[in-house]
SEBA-408201 format. One line per 8 residues: number of its first residue (from 1); their letters; for each residue x, y, z of N, C-alpha, C. Coordinates in nm, 3 decimals, decimal comma. Each point is the difference from the previous one (the first is absolute). Layout:
REM residues N
NUM	A	X/Y/Z/X/Y/Z/X/Y/Z ~ ...
***
This chain:
REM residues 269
1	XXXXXXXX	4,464/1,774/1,332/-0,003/-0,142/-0,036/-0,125/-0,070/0,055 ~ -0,024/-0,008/0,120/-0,123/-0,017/0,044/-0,146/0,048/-0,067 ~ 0,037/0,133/-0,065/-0,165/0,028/-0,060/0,041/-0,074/-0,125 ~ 0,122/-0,020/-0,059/-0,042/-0,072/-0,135/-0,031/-0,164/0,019 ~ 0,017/-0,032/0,121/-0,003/-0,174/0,047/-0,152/0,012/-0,030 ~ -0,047/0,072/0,068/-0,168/-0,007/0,035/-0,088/0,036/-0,158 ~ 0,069/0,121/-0,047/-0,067/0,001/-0,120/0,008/-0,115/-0,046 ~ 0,069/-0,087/-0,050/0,021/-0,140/-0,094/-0,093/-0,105/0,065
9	XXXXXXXX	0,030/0,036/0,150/-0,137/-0,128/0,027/-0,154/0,054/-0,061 ~ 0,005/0,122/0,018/-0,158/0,059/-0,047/0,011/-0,053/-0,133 ~ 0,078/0,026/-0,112/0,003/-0,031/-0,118/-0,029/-0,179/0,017 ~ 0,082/-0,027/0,032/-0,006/-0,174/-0,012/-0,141/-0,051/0,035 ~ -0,050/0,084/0,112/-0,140/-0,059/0,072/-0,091/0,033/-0,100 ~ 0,013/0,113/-0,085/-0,104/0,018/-0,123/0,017/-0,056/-0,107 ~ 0,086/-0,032/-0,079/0,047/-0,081/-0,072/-0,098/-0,148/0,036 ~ 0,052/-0,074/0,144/-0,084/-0,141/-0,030/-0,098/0,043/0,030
17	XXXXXXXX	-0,038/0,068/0,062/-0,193/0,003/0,015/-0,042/-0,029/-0,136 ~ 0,080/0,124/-0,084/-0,061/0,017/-0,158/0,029/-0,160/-0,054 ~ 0,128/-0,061/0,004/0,003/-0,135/-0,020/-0,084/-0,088/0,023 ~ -0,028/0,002/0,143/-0,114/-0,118/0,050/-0,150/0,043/-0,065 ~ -0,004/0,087/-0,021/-0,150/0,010/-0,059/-0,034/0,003/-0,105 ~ 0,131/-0,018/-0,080/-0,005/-0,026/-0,140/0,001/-0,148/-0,037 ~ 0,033/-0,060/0,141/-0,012/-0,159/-0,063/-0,134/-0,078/0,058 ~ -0,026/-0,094/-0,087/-0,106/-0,081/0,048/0,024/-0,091/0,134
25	XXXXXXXX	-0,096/0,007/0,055/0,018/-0,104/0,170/-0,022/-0,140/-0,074 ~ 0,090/-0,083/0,005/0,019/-0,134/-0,061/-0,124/-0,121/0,150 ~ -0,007/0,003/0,070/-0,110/0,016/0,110/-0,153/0,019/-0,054 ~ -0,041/0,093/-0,083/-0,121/0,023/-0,085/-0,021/-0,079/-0,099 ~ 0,082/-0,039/-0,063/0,001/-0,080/-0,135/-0,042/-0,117/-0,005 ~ 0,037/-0,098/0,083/-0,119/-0,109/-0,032/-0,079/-0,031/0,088 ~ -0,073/-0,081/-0,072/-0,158/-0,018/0,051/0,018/-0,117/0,100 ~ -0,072/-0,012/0,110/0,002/-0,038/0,132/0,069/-0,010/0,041
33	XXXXXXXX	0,118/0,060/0,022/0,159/-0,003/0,041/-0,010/-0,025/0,184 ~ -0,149/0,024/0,033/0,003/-0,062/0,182/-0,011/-0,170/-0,002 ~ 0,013/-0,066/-0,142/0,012/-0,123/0,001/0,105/-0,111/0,001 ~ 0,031/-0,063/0,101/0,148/-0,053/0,056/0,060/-0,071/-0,113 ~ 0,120/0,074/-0,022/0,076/-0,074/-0,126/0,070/-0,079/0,051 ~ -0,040/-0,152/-0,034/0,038/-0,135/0,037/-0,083/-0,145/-0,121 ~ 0,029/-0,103/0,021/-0,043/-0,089/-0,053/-0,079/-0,093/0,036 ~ -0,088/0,103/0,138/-0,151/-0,147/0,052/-0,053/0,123/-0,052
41	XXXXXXXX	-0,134/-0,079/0,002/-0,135/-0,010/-0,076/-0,032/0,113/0,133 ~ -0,059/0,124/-0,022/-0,076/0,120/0,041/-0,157/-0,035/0,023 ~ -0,072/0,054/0,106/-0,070/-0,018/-0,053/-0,082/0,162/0,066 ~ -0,094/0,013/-0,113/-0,022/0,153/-0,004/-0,169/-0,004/0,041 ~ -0,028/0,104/-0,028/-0,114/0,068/0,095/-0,134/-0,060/-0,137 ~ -0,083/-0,037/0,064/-0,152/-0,051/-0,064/-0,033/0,124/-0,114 ~ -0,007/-0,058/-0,090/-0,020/0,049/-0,147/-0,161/0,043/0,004 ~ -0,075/0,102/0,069/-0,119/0,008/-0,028/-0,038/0,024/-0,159
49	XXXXXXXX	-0,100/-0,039/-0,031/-0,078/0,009/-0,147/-0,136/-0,029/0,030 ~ -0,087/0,119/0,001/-0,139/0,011/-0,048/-0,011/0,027/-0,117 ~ -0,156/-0,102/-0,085/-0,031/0,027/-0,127/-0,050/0,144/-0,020 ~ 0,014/0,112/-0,094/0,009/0,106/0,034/-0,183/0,049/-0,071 ~ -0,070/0,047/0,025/-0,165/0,026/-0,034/-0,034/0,079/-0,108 ~ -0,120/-0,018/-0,043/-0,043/0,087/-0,098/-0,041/0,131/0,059 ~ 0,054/0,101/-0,093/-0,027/0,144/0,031/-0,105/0,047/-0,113 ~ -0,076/0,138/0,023/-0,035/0,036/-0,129/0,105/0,057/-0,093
57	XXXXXXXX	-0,035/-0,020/-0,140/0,084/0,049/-0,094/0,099/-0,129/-0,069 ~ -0,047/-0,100/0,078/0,090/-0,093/0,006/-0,073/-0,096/-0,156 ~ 0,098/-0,058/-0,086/-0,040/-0,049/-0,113/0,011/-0,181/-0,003 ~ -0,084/-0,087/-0,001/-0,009/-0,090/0,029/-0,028/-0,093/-0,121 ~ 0,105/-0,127/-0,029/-0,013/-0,060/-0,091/-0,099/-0,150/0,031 ~ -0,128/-0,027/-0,042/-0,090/-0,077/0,095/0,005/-0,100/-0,118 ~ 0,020/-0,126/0,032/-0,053/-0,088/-0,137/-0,085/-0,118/0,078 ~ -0,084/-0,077/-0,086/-0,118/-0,100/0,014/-0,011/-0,108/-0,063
65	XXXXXXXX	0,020/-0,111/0,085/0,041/-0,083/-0,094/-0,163/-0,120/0,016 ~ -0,062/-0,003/-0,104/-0,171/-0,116/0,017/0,078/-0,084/-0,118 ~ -0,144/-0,087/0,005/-0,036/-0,109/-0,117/-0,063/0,095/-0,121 ~ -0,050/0,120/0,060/-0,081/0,059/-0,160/0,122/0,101/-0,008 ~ 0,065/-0,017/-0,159/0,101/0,083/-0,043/-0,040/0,152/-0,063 ~ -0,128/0,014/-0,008/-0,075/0,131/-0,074/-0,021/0,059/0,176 ~ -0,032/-0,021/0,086/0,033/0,058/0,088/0,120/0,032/0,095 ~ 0,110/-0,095/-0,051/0,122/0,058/0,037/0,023/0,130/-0,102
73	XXXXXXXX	-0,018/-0,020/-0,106/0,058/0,147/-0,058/-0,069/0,081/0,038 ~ -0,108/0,014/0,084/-0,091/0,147/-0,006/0,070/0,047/0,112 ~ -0,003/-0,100/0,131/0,066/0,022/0,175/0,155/0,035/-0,100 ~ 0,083/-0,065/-0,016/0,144/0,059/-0,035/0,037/0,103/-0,075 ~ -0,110/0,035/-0,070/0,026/0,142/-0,089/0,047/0,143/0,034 ~ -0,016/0,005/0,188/0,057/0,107/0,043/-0,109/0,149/-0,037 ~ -0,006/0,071/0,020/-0,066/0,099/0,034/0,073/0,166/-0,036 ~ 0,099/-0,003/0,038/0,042/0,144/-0,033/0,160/-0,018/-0,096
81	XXXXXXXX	0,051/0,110/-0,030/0,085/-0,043/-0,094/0,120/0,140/0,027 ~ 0,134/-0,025/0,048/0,065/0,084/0,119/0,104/0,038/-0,057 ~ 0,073/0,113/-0,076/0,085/0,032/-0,067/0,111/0,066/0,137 ~ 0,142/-0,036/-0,065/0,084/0,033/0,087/0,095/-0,104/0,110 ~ -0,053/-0,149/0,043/0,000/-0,042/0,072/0,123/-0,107/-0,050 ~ 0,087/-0,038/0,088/0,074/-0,056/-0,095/-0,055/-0,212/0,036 ~ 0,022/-0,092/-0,018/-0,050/-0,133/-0,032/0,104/-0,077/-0,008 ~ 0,148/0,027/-0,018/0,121/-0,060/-0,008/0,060/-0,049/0,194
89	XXXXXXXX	-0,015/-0,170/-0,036/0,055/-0,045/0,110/0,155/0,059/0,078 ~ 0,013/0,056/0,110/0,115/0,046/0,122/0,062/0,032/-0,105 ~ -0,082/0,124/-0,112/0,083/0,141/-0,086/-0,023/0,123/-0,026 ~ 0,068/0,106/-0,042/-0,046/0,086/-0,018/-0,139/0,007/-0,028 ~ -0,094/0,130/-0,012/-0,132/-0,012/0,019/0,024/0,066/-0,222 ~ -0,069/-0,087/-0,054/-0,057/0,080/-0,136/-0,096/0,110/0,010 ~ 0,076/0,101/-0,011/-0,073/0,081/-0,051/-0,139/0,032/-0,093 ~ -0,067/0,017/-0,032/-0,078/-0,015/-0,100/-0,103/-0,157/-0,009
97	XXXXXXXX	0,039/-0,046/0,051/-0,081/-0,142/0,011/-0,160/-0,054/0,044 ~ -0,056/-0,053/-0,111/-0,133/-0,011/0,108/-0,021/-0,146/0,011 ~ -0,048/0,016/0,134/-0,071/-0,081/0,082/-0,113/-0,030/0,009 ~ -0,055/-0,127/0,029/-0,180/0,001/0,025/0,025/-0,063/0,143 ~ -0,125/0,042/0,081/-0,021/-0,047/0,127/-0,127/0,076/0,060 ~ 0,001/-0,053/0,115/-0,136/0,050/0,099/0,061/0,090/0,056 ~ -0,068/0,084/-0,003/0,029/0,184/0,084/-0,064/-0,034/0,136 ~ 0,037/0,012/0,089/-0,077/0,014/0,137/0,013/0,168/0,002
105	XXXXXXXX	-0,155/0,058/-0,003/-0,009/0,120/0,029/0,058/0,072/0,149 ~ -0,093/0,123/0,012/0,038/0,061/0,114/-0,101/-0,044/0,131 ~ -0,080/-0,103/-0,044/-0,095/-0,070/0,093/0,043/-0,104/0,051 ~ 0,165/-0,050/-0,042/-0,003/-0,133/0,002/-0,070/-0,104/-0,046 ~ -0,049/0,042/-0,120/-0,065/-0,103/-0,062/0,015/-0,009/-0,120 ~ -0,035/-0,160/-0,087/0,035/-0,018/-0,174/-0,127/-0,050/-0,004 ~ -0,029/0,060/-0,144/-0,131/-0,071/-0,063/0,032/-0,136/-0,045 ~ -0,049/-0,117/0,037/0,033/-0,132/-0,093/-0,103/-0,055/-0,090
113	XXXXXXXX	-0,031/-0,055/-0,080/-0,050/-0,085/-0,053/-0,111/-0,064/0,102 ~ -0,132/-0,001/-0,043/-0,106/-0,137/0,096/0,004/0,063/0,167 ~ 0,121/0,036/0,020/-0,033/0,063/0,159/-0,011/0,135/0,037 ~ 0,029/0,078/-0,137/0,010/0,173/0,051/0,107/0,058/0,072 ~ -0,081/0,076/0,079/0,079/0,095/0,036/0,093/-0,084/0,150 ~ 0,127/-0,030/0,043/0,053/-0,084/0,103/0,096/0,098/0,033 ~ -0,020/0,018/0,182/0,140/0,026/0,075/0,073/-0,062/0,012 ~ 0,124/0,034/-0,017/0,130/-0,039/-0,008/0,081/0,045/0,084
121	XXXXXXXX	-0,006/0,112/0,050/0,080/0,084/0,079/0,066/-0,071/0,094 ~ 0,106/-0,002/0,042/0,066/-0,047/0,111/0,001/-0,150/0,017 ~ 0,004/-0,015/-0,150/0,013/-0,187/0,026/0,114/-0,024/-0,044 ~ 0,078/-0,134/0,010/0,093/-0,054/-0,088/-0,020/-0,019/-0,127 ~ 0,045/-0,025/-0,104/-0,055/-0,099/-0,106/0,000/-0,127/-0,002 ~ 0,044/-0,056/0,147/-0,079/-0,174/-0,003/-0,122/0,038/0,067 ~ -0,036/0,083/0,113/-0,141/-0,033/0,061/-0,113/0,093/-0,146 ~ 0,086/0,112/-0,058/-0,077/0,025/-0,115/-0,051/-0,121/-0,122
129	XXXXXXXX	0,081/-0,075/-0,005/-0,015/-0,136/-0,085/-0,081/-0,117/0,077 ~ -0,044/0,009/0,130/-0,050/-0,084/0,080/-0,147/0,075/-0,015 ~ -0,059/0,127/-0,011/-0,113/0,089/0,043/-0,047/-0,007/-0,182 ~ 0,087/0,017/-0,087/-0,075/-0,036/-0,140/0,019/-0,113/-0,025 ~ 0,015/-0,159/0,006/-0,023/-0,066/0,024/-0,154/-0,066/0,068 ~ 0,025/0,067/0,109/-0,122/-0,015/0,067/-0,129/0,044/-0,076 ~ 0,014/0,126/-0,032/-0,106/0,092/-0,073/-0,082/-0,077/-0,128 ~ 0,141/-0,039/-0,090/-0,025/-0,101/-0,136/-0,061/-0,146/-0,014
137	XXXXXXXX	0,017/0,028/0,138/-0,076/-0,210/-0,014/-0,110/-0,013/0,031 ~ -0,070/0,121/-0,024/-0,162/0,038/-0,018/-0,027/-0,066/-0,107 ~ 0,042/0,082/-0,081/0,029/0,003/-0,148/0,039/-0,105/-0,102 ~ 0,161/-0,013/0,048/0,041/-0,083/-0,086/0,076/-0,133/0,094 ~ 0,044/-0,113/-0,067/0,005/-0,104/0,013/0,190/-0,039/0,029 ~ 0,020/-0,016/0,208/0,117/0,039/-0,002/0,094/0,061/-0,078 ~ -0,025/0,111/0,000/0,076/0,108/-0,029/0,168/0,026/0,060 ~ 0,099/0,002/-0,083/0,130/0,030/0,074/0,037/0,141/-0,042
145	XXXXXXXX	0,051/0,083/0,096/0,003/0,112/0,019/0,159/-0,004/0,049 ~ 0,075/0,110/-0,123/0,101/0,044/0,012/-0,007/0,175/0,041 ~ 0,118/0,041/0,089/-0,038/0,168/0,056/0,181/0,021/-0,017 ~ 0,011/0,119/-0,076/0,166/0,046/0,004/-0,020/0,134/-0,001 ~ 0,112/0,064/0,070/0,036/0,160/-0,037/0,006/0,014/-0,189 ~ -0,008/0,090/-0,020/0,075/0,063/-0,144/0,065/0,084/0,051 ~ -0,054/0,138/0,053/0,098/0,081/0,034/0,070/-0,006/0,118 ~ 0,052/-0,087/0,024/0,101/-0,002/0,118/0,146/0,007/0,005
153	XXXXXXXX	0,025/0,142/-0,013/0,090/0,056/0,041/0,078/0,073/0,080 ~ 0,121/0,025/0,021/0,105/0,050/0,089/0,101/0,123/-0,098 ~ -0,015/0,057/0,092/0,094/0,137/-0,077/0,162/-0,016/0,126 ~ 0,087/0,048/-0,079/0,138/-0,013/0,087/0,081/0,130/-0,089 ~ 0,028/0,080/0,051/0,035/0,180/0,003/0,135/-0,033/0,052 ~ 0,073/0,105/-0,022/0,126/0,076/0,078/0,143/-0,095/-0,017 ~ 0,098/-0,010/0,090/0,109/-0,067/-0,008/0,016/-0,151/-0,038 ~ -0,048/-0,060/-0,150/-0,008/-0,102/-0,071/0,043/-0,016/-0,138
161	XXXXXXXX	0,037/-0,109/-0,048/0,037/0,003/-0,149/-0,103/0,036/-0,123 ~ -0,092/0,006/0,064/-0,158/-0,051/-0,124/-0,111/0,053/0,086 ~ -0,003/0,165/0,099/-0,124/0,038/0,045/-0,093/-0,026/-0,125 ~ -0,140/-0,037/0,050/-0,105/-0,017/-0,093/-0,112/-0,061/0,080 ~ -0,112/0,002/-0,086/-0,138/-0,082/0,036/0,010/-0,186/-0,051 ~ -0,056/-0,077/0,075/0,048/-0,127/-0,020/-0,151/-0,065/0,007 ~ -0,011/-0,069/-0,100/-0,127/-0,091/0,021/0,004/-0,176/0,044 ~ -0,030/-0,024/0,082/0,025/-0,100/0,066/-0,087/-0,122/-0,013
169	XXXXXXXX	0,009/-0,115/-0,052/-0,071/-0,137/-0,055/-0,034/-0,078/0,161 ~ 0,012/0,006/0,115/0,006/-0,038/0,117/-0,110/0,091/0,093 ~ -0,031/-0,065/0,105/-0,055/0,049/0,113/0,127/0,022/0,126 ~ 0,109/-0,071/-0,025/0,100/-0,008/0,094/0,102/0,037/-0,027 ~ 0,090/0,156/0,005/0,054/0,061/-0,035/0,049/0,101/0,131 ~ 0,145/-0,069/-0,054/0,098/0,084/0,124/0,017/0,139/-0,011 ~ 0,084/0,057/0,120/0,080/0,133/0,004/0,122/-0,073/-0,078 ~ 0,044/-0,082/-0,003/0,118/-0,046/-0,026/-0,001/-0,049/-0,191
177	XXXXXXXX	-0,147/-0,034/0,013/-0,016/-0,080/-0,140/-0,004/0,163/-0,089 ~ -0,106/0,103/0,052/0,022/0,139/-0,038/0,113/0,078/-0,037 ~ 0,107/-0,007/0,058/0,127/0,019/-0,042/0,091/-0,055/-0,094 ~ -0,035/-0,131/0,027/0,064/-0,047/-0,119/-0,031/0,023/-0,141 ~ -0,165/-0,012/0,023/-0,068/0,076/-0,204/0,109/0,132/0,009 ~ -0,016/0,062/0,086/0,079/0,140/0,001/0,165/0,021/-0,016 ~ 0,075/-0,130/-0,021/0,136/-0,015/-0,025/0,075/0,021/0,104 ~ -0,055/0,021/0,153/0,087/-0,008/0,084/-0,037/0,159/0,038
185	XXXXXXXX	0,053/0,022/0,166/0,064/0,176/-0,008/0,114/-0,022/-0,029 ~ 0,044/0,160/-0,010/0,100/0,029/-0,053/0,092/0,037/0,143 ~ 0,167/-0,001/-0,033/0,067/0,027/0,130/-0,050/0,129/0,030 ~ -0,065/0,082/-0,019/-0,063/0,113/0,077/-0,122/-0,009/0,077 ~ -0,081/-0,099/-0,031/-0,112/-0,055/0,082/0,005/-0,002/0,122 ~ -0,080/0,048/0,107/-0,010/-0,028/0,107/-0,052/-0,087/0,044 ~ 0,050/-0,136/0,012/-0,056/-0,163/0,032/-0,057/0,065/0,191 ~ 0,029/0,083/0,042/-0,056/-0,014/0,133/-0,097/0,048/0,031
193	XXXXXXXX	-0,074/0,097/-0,106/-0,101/0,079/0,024/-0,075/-0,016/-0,156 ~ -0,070/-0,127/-0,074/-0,079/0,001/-0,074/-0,163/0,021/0,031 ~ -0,043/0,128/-0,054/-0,158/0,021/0,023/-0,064/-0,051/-0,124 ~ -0,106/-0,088/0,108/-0,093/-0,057/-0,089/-0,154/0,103/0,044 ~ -0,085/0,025/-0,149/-0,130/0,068/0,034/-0,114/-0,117/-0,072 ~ -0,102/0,019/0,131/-0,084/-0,092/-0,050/-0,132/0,050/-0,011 ~ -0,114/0,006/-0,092/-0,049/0,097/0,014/-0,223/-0,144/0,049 ~ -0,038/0,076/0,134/-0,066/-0,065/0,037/-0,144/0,114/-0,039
201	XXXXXXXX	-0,077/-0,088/-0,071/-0,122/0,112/-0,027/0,061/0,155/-0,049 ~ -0,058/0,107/0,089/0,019/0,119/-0,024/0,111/0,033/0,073 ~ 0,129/-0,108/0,082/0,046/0,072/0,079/0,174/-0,056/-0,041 ~ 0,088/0,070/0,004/0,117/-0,067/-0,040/0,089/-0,064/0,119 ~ 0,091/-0,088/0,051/0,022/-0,063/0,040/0,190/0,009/-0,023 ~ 0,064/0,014/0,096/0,148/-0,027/-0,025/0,040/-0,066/0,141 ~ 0,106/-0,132/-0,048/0,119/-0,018/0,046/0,123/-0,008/-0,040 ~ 0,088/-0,010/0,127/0,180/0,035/-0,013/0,045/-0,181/-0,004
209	XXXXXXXX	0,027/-0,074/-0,118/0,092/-0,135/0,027/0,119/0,041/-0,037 ~ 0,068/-0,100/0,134/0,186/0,013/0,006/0,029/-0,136/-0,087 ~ 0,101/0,032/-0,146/0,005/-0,116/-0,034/0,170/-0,046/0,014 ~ 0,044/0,056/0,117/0,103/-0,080/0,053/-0,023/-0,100/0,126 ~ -0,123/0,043/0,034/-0,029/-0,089/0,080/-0,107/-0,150/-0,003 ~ 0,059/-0,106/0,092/-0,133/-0,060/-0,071/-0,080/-0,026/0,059 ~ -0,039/0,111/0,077/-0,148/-0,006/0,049/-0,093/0,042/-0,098 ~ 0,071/0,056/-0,097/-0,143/0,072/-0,104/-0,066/-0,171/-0,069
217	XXXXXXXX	0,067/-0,136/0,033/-0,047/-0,102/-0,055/-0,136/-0,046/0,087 ~ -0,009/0,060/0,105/-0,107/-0,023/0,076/-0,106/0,170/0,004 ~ 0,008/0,030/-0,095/-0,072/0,151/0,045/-0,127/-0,025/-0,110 ~ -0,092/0,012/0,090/-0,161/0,067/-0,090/0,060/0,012/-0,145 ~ 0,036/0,082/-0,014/0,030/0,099/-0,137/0,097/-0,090/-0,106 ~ 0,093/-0,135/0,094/0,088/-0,017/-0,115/-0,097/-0,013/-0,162 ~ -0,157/-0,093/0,021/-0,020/-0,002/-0,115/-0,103/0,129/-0,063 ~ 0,005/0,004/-0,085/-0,062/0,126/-0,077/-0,149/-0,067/-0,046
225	XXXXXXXX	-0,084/0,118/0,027/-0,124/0,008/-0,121/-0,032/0,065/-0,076 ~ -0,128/-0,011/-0,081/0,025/0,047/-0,169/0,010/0,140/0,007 ~ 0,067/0,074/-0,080/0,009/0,173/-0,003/0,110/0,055/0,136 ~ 0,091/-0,077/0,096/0,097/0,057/0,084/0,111/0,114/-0,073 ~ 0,050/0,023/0,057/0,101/0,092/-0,068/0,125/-0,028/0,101 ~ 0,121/-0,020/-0,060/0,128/-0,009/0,101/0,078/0,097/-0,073 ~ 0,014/0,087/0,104/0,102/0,120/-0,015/0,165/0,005/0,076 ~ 0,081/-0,056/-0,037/0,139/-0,001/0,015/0,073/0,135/0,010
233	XXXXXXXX	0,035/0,077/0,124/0,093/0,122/0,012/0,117/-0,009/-0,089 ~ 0,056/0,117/-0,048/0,175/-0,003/0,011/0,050/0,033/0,115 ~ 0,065/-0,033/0,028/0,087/0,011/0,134/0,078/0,140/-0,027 ~ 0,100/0,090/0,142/0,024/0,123/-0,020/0,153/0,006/-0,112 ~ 0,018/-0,134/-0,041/0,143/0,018/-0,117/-0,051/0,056/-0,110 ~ -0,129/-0,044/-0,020/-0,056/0,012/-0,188/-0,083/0,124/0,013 ~ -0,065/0,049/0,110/-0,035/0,151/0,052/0,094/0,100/-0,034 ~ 0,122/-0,071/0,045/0,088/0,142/0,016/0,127/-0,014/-0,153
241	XXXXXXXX	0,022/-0,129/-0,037/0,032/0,011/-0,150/-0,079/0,051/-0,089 ~ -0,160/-0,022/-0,002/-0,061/0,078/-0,078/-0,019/0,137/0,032 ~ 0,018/0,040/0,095/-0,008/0,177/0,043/0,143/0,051/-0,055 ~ 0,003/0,067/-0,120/0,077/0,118/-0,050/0,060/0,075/0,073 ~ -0,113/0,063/0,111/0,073/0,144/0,097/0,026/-0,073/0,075 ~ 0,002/-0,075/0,094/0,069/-0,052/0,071/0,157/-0,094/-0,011 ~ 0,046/-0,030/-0,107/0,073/-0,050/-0,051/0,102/0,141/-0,068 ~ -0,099/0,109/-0,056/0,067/0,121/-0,009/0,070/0,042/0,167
249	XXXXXXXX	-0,094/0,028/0,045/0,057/0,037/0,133/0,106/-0,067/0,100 ~ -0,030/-0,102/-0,031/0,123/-0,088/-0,004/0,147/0,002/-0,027 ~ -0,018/0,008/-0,129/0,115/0,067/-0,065/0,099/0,155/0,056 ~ -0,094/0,067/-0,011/0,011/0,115/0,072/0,061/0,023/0,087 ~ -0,083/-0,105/0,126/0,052/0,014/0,192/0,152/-0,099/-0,014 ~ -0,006/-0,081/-0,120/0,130/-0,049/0,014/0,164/0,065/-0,028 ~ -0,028/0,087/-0,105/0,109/0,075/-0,044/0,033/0,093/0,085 ~ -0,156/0,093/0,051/0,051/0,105/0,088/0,076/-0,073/0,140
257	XXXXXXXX	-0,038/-0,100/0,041/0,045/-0,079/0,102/0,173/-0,012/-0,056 ~ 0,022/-0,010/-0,056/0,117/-0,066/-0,086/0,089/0,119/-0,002 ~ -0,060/0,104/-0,082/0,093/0,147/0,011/0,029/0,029/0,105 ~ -0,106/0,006/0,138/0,040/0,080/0,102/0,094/-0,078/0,108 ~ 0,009/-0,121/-0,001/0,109/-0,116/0,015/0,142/0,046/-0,049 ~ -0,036/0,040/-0,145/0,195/0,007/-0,052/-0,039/0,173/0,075 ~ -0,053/0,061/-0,016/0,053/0,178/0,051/0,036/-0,041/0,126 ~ -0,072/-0,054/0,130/0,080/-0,016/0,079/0,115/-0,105/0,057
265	XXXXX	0,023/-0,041/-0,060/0,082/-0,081/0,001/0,181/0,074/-0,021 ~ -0,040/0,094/-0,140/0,101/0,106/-0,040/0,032/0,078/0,092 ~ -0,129/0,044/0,076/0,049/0,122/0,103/0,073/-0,077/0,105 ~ -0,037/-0,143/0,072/0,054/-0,030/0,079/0,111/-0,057/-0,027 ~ 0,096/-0,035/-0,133/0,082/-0,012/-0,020/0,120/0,094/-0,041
***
């Protein structure tokens, strides 16, 4: 009687393990859950936001606004002509689509109109709009100078409703605003361990944001720049539901567990 007491606890103790790890930790699931559920006003950690810089490769929509209109069309006419890129405001990216804009080469630099060849590298596009500006009023007769991304985008991968590439109408663009183009994660998402890759020059760049916590509202990284990538884990439920042999084996260790339970059970009865 005693060895069958003990067998049943072994059985029972495997049983919930297999239980508990089949269910989701309700604890993971929402987002800043270290935030005091009550009805005063919170107040949370400093929202850093830097304007994010021009890189090479980077496609730049420049417009010019004078009194002579035959020289606005020559400065606004754009320069190269960019298939692929998508142009649709916080949506999917079009496929197939072209674009006109200023290419900043691998020098960091765009050819313009009246000024040539200009570095750009590592500026904003307001101090870039402040430096052609400057350049043009050689030339022409207060000049207003507009500077925007075209290709500024965010890619969002893995445990989401809508992984995809996202083209973004903004300079100011969340981890949070990123997810949402992306429909949310999914209950398999790992909200505690989202990797973001950022890629700096020749060198790539990753961090880990916790988005149950809300310190990620104060982190470097909450906001994104153009070309990031956020990669969302599955957690070990959707690992091991999608693993076949393990779910086979499963099966398996359970029955034989199960048979050798009733054989002894018979003998000891």
């Amino acid at each position: 009687m005693k060895l069958y007491k003990t067998l049943s606890y072994i059985v029972l103790l495997f049983l919930s393990g297999v239980f508990n790890e089949s269910c989701v930790n309700y604890k993971n699931i929402p987002y800043f859950s270290n935030l005091a559920d009550s009805n005063r006003v919170s107040k949370l950690g400093e929202t850093i936001f830097e304007s994010p810089v021009i890189r090479p490769d980077d496609i730049l929509n420049i417009t010019i606004q004078t009194l002579e209109p035959n020289i606005d069309q020559l400065i606004n006419s754009g320069n190269i002509t960019v298939s692929g890129v998508g142009t649709s405001v916080m949506q999917n990216v079009n496929q197939g689509q072209s674009i006109s804009g200023y290419l900043v080469d691998k020098n960091g630099e765009i050819s313009f109109p009246y000024i040539g060849k200009i570095k750009i590298d590592g500026l904003t596009t307001i101090q870039t709009r402040e430096l052609l500006a400057s350049s043009l009023s050689k030339y022409l007769k207060d000049p207003i100078v507009s500077v925007r991304f075209v290709n500024f985008k965010i890619t969002v991968l893995g445990e989401v409703a809508r992984p995809s590439a996202y083209s973004i109408a903004t300079e100011k663009v969340s981890v949070l605003d990123a997810i949402g183009l992306a429909g949310d994660l999914t209950i398999h998402g790992k909200r505690e361990n989202v990797l973001l890759i950022r890629k700096r020059g020749d060198v790539n760049i990753s961090a880990r944001l916790n988005l149950n916590s809300k310190d990620i509202l104060s982190s470097p990284y909450f906001y994104l720049e153009p070309n990031d990538v956020l990669y969302i884990e599955p957690n070990r439920i959707k690992i091991a539901n999608s693993d076949e042999r393990q779910i086979r084996y499963f099966s398996v260790a359970t029955s034989t567990l199960t048979v050798i339970l009733l054989f002894i059970i018979r003998i000891i009865k």
